[in-house]
Every structure is written in structure tokens, then in C-alpha cells.
C-alpha positions in Angstrom: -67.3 67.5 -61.6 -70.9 66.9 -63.4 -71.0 66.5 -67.4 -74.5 68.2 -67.2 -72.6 71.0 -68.4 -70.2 72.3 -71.0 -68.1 75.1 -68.8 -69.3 75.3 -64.5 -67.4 77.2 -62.3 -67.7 77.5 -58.5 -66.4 80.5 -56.7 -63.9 80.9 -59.5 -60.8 83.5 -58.3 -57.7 85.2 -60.0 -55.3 86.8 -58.1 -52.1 89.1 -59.3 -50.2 89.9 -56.2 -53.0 92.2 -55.1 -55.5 92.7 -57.7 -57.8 90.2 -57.8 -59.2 89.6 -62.0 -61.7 87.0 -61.5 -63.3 87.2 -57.8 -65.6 84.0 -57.3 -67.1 83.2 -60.4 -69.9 81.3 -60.5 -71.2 79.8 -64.1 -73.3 77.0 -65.7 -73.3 77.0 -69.5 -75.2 73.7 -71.1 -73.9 72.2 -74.3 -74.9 73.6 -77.4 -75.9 76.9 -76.0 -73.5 79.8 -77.3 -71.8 82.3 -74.1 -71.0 85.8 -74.4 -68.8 87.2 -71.9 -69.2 91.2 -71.5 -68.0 93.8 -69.7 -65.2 96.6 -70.0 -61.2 96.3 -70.8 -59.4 95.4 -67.4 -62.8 93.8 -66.6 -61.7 90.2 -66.2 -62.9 88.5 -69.4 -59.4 87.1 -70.5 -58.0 85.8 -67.7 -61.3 84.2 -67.0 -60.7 82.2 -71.2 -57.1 81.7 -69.9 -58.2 79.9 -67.4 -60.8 77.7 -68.5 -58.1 76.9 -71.0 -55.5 75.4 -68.7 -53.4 78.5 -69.3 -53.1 79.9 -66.1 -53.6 78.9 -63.0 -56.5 80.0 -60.8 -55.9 81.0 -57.0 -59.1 79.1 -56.1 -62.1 77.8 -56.3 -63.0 74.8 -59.1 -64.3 74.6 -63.0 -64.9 72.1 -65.2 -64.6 72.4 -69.4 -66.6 69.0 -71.1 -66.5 67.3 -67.5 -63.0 67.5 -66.9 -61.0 69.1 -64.7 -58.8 72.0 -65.6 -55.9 71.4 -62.9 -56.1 67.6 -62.8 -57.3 66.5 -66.3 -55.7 69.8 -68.2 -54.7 67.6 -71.4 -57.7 66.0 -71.8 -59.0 70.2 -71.7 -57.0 71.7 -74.5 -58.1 68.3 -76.3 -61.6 69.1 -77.0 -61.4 73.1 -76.6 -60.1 75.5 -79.8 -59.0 78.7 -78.4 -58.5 81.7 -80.1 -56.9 84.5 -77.4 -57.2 87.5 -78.2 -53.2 88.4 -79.4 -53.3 85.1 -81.3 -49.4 84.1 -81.9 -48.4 83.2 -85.0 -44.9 81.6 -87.0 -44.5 84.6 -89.6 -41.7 82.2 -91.1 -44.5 79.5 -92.3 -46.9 79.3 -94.8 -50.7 79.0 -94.1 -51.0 75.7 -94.9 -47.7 75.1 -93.2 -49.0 76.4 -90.0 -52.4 74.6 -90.0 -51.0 71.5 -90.8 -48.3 72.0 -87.7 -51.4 73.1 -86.0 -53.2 69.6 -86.8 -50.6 67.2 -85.6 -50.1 69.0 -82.1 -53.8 67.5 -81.6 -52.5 63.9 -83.4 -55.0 64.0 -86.3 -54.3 61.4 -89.0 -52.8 63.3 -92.1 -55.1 62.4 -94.6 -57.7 64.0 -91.9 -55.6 67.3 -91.9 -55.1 67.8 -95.6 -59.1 67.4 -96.2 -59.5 69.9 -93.1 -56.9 72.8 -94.2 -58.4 72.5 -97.8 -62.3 72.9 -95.7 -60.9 76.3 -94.0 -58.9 78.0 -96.3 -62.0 77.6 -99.0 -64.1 78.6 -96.2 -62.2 81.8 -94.9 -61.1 82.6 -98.7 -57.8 82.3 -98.3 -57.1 80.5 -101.4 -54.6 81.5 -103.4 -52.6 82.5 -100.5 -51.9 78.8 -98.7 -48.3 79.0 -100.0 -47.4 82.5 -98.7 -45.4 83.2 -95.8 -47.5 84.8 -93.0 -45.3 87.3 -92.3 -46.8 88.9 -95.4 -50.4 88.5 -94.5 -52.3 91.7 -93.2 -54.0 91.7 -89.5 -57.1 90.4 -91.0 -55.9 87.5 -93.0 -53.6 86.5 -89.9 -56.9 86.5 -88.0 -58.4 84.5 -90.2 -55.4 81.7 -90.4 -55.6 81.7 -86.3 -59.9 81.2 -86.6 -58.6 77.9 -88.7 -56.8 76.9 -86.4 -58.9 77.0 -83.6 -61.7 74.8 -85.4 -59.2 72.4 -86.9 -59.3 70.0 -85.0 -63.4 70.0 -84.8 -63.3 71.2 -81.0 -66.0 70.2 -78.8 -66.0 73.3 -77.1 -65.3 76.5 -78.5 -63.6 79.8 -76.9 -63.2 83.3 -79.0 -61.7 86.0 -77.1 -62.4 89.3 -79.6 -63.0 86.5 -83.1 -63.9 89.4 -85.6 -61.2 91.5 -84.1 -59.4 92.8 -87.2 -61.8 91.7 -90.0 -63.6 93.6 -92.8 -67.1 93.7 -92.6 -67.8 90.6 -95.2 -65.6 88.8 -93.1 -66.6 89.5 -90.0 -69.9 88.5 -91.3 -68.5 84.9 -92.3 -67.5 84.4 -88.4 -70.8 85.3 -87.4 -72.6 82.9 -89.7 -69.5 80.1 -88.6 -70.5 80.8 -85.0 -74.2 80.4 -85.6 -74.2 77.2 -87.4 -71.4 75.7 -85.0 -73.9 76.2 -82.4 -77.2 75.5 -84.2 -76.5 72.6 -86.5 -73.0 71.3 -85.3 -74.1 71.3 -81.9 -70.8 73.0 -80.4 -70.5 74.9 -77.6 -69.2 78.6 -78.2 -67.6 80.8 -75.5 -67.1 84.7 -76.6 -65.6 87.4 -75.0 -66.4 90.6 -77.2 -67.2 94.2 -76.9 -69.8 94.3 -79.8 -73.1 94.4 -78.3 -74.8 93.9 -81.6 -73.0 90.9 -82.3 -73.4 89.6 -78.6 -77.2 90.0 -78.9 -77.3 88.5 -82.7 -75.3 85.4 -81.8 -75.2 84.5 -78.1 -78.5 82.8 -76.4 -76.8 83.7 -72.7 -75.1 86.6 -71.8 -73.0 87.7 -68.8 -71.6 91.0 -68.0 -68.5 91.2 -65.9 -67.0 94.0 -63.8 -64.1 94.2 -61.7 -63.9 90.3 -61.7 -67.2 90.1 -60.7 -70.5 88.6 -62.8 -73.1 91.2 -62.2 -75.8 90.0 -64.6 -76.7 86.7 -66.7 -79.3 85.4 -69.2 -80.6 86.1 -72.1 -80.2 89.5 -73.6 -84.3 90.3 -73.3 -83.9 89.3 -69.5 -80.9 91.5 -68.9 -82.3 94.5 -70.9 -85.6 94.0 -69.2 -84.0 93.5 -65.6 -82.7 97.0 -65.4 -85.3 98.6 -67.7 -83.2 99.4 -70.3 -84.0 99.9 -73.9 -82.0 97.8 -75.6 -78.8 95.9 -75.1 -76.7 98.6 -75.3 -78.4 100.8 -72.6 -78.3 97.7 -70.3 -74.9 97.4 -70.5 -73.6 101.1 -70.2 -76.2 100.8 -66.6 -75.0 97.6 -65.1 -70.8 98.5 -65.8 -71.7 101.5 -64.7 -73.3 104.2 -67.1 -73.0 106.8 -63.9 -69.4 107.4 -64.4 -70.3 109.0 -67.9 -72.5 111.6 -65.9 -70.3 112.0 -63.2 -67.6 113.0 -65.5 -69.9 115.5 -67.3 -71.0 116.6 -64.2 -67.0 117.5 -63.5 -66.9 119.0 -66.5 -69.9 121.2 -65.8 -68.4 122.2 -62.5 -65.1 123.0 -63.3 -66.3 125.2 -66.2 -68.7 127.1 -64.0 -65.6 127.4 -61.7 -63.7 129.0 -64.2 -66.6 131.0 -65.4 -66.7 132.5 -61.7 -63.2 132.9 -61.5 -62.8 135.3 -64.5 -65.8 137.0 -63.2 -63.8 137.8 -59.7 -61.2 139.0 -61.8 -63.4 141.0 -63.6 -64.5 142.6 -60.1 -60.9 143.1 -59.0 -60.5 144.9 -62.3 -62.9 147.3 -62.0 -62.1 148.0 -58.1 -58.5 149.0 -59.1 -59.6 150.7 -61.8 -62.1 153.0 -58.9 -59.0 153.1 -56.6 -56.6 154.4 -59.1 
């Protein structure tokens, strides 16, 4: 495979017995460029991070992460890629700093390197003060934050954040933002999201793809995809390309079965009377 980009994929396809997740995925992200993967629940975005991680297996087709291969140079994948999934697993029986520092020599970083680095992200993520508390104590959003740490510890080439301000308070939410920003802008990283915040998709991501049933139904900037189905914004782009339609169609059921029932009392009205003329 090329090294002309971060991530590629050619005909890219996930198959579970007969449901088929990803169904011949086709991308090209450059280096230094930050990726936001779209699209609804179910929709394929996960197993799609999964696999560019060396997690699962694909069914077919061939991707390369940094220039290696993810079947036959998987190590050498999870070396330069921090991942945090989306149910990010943690050891409730450790500390913060216990867990990071576990965390650093999985990758082999020298210890003096680890120390300086766990210091760096707990100041950053303002979990001082905490460190030495078991994270079986911590709430959702400080457990988030300890698994962001974890996934830049090791100063990954290439980034992937399946749902990263999942669980945060707004100021917090804020700080990933601005992390993401500068790891692409100044740090030169390459960052891989999978999110359902449009707002944050179009802040942060320079391309954007939008994935449906497995399949990649638009890509590119967020102006070309808004301006490719005429939409008004973002938002409006995405509710038409996953398939706004639905929305109507179930109003539109709605509608119908309430003019249904409208007509039905109405025929029992008639009956009503008639019996009543009968009698």
C-alpha cells in the first residue's frame, strides 16, 4: 500500500453472518487533514474504527493506516494509532495514574517519558487532585477523560475518536475540541471521528463522510456536501442524504391513520343515527 495517505481503503466490506456493516468502502484521507465519519446508529461507523484498528477482521477488500497493512503489519497499526472506542474499557481497581502509566508501557515508552507524559494530561484534562483515586469512583465524564489520556499517551501518529465528547460537560467538551484542533493544525496528527454532533463535525473536521447502511454516500468538505444537495446548512444536508424522507413518511402515517380514525367514528356516527330512525 501507498504512504501518500494516512487511512485508504479499497472496496472495504463487513460481514455478520448476513448483514453486511461496511459494504465496499472506498477512502483516501491525507495526513494532517482531520475525518469525520457521519451517519445514523446501526449505520456502520464503528465497525468501520474497529477495523482500521486491527480489531476485527474485515471480510474483504484492503486498507492501509500510516502505510501499513492492517492484516499483515497489524502491530506496527496499533503502534502509531490511539483509539478511543466508543464503550472505552477501563480497570475500576486502579488509580488514574496507575492506569495511564500501565497504559504507557503496553506501547514500551521509557519511564522517565511516561511520568512527564501522565503529569502533561492529567494537568491538561484537570484531573489533578484526583491521580491517586480509584477509578471506580470517577463519574462517566472523568472516566472519559482518563480514556482521552490514554489514547494520546503515547503521542500517536494517527488519531481515531469514536463519540470523544461523549459524556463530557460543556467546558470539557470544549477542551477536546480545542485538543483536536491543535493536534491537527500544529502537531500535524491525523484525526479520525466518528460523532453525531453536526456542529462539532463542521467546527473541527476539514472532510466529512456520511455513511448509511455500510455504504459512503457523500464526502468532502462540509460547504461541498451542504452545497451538493442544496441544503442549508450542515444539518439539513445530513437529515437529506440519510434519508430525511422517512421523517415525512412517518408524519404522513400519522396523518393517515388519524384521518382514518376520524372517518371511522364518523361511520359510527351514521350507524348511530340509522338505529336510532329504525327503532
Amino acid at each position: 500500500m501507498t504512504e501518500s495517505y494516512a487511512i485508504r481503503t479499497t472496496g472495504l466490506t463487513k460481514s455478520f453472518g448476513n448483514i453486511r456493516a461496511v459494504n465496499k468502502l472506498n477512502l483516501e484521507i491525507p495526513y494532517g487533514k482531520t475525518y469525520g465519519l457521519l451517519g445514523p446508529n446501526g449505520a456502520g461507523k464503528t465497525t468501520t474504527v474497529r477495523i482500521l484498528n486491527a480489531i476485527i477482521s474485515k471480510t474483504s477488500g484492503n486498507a492501509s493506516v500510516g502505510g501499513f497493512d492492517i492484516v499483515l503489519q497489524s502491530n506496527d497499526v496499533k503502534r502509531i494509532c490511539g483509539f478511543l472506542p466508543e464503550s472505552p474499557g477501563l480497570y475500576s481497581k486502579l488509580t488514574a495514574r496507575e492506569f495511564l502509566e500501565f497504559i504507557g508501557e503496553l506501547y514500551s515508552l521509557p519511564k522517565e517519558v511516561i511520568l512527564a507524559r501522565v503529569d502533561e494530561l492529567l494537568e491538561l484534562f484537570d484531573l489533578e487532585g484526583r491521580e491517586n483515586d480509584l477509578l471506580e469512583g470517577y463519574s462517566r465524564g472523568m472516566k472519559q477523560k482518563v480514556c482521552l489520556c490514554a489514547a494520546l499517551i503515547q503521542d500517536p501518529k494517527i488519531i481515531f475518536l469514536d463519540e470523544p465528547t461523549s459524556n463530557l460537560d460543556p467546558a470539557a467538551a470544549r477542551i477536546v475540541k480545542d485538543l483536536i484542533s491543535i493536534l491537527a493544525k500544529k502537531a500535524d496528527k491525523t484525526v479520525f471521528i466518528c460523532t453525531h454532533l453536526l456542529d462539532a463535525a463542521e467546527e473541527l473536521c476539514d472532510i466529512i463522510g456520511i455513511i448509511v447502511d455500510g455504504e459512503l454516500k457523500a464526502e468532502g468538505t462540509p460547504k461541498e456536501i451542504i452545497e451538493s444537495v442544496g441544503a442549508k446548512d450542515l444539518e439539513d444536508a445530513y437529515l437529506k442524504i440519510t434519508g430525511a424522507s422517512h421523517i415525512d413518511d412517518l408524519l404522513a402515517w400519522r396523518d393517515e391513520n388519524l384521518n382514518s380514525h376520524e372517518n371511522k367514528k364518523g361511520k359510527k356516527r351514521k350507524q348511530k343515527n340509522l338505529i336510532k330512525k329504525l327503532r
